[in-house]
C-alpha positions in Angstrom: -37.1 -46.3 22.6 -35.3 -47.9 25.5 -36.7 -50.3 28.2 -37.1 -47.2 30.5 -39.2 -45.4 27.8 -41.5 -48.8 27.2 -41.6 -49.3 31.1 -42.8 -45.7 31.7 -45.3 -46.2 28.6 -46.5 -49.1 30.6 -46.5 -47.2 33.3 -48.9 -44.9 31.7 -51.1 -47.5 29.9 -52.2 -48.7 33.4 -53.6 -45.4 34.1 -55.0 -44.7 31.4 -58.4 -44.0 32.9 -56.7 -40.9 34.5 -56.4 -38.8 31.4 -58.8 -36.4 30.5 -59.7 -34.1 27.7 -58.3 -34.5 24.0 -55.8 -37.3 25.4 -58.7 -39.5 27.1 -60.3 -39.0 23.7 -57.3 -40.5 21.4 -57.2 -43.2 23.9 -60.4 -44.2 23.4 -60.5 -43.9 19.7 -57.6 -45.9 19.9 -59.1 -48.8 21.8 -61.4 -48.9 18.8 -58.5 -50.0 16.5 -57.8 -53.8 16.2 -54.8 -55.9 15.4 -55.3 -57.5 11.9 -53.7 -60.9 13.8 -54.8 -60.9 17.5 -58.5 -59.6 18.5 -57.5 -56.9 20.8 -57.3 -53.3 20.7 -53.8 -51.9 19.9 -53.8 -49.4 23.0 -54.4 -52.7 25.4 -51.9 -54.6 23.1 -49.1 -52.7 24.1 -48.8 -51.5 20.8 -48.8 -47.6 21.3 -45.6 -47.1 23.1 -45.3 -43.1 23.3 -48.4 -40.9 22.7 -47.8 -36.9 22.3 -51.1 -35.0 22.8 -51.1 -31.1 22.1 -54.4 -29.9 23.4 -54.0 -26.8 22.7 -53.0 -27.3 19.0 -54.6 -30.2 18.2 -51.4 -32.3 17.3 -50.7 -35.8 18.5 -48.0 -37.6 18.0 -48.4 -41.3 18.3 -45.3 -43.9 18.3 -46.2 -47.2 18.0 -45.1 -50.8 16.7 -46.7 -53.9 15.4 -46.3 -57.1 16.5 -44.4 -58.5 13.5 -41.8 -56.2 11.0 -43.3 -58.5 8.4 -47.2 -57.8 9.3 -48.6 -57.5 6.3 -50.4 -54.6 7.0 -47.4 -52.6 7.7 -47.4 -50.2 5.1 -50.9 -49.8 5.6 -52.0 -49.9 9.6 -50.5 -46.4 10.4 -52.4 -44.7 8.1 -55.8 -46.7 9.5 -54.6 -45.3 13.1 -54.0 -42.2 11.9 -57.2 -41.7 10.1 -58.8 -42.7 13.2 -57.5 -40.2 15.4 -57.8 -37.2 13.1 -61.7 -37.8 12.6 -61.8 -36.5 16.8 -63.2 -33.3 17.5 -60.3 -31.1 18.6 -57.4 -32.7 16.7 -55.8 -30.9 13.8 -52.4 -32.7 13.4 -51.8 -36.8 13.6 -48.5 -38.2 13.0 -48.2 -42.1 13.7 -44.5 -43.0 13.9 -43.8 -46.6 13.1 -40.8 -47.9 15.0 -39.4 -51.4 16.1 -37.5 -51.2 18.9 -38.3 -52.3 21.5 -39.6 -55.5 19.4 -43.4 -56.3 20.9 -44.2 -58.9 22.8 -46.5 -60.2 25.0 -45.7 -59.2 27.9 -46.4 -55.4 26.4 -50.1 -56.1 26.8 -52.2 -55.0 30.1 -53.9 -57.1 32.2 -57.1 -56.5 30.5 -55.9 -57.5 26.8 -54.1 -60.6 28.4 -57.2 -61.8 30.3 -59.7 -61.2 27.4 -56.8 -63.8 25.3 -57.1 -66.0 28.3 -53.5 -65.9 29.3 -54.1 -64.7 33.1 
């Protein structure tokens, strides 16, 4: 993923309140996912960078990062995401992509993740 692709993900992470349907609903069930390391919700995090939703087949795609290669829960956090996603009415296919590029960082978060850290 280039810096176009994170700035349009960022893009669409601050509008996130417009989706509707089966893609509002992953968004949600995302926000209920914490980072193991920072008490925030991986969606406000900036951790999903590119999410895929299929309404009409029930598939969603979801590429996403953590904020260290050497998290400890690597092997294990996509799966928790995943699991998370697939129990939603509606969805019949999750795949959670775990990439590193662009490496996270703070400025990845929104407004909302960044003032609930205090760093606003």
């Amino acid at each position: 993923m280039g810096i176009f692709d994170w700035l349009h993900h960022a893009e669409e992470a601050g509008t996130a309140s417009d989706a509707t349907g089966l893609k509002a609903m992953v968004i949600e069930a995302l926000r209920t996912v914490y980072d193991p390391e920072i008490p925030v919700n991986i969606y406000d995090l900036g951790l999903v960078y590119a999410l895929d939703v299929d309404e009409e087949r029930g598939r969603v795609h979801i590429r996403m990062t953590l904020t260290a290669p050497g998290c400890p829960v690597a092997q294990t956090f996509p799966e928790q995401v995943g699991r998370t996603v697939d129990a939603l009415p509606g969805v019949n296919e999750v795949e959670v992509e775990l990439v590193w590029e662009p490496r996270w960082s703070r400025d990845m978060m929104s407004e909302a993740a960044r003032l609930q850290l205090g760093l606003l």
